[in-house]
Backbone bond lengths (Angstrom), bond angles and torsions (degrees), N, CA, C in turn:
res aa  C-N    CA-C-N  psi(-1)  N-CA   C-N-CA  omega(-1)  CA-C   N-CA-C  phi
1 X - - - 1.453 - - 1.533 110.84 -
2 X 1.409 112.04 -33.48 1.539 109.16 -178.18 1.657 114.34 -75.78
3 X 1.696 120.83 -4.25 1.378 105.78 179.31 1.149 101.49 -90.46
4 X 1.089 122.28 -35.44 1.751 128.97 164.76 1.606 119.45 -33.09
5 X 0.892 110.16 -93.22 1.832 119.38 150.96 1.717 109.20 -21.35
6 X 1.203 141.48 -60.67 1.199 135.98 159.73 1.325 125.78 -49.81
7 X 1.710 121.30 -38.13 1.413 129.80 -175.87 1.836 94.70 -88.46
8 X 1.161 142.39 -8.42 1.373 152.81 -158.95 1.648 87.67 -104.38
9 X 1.431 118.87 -59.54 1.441 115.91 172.19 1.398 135.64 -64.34
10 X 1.218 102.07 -40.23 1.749 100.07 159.17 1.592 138.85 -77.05
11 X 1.271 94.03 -15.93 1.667 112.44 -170.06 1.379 100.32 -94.59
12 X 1.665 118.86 -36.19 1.302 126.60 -158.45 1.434 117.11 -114.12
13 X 1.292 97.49 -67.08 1.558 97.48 -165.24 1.457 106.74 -77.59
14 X 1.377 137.19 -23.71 1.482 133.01 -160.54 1.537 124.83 -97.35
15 X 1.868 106.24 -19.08 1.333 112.30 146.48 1.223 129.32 -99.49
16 X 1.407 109.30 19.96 1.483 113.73 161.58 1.462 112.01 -106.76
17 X 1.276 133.37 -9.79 1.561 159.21 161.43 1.449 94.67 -57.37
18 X 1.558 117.12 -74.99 1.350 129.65 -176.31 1.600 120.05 -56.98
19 X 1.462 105.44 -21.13 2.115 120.37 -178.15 1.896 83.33 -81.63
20 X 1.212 126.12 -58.50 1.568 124.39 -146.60 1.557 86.07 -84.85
21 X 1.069 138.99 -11.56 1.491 115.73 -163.24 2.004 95.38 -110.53
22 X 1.077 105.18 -48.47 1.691 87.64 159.97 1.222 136.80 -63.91
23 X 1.807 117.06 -32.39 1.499 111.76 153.29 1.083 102.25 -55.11
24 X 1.423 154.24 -73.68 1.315 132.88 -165.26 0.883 134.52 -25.29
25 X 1.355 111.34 -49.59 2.101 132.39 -172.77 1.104 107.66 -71.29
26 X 1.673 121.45 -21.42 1.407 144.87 -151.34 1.866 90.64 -83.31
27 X 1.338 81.40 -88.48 2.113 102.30 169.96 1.116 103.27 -28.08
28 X 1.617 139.82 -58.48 1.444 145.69 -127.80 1.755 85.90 -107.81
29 X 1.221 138.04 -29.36 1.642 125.54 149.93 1.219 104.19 -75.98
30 X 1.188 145.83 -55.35 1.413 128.25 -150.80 1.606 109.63 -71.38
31 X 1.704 112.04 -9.55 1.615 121.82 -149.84 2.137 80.14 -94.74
32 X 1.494 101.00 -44.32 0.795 86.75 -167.77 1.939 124.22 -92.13
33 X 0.698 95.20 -1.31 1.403 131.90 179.47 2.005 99.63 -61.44
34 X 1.217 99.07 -80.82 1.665 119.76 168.65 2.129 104.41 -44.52
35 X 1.227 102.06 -18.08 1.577 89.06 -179.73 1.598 103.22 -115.69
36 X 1.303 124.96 -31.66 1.312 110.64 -177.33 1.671 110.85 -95.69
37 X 1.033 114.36 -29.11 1.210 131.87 167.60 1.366 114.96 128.50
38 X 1.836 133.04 -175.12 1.031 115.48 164.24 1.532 136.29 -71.82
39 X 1.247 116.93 173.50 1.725 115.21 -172.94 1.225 108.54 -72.21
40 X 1.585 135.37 162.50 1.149 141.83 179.64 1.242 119.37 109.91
41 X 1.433 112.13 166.94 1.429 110.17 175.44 1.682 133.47 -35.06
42 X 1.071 140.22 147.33 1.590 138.59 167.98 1.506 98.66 -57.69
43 X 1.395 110.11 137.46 1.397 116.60 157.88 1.067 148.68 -66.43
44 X 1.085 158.07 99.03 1.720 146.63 -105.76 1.451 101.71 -107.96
């Protein structure tokens, strides 16, 4: 039962950990991105 549970964690849960946590970072620039504006110099 424990290779199961181990093969369930590597196969499953930890690149789906790694899919939701870069979409996150993804949204959480683009969210903020859309309100402060883009990066770079001020526009003259």
């Amino acid at each position: 039962m424990e290779i199961f549970a181990f093969l369930f964690l590597t196969a499953v849960l930890m690149p789906a950990l790694a899919v939701a946590t870069v979409g996150s970072y993804g949204l959480a620039v683009w969210t903020y991105q859309m309100i402060a504006g883009p990066p770079g110099p001020p526009a003259k």
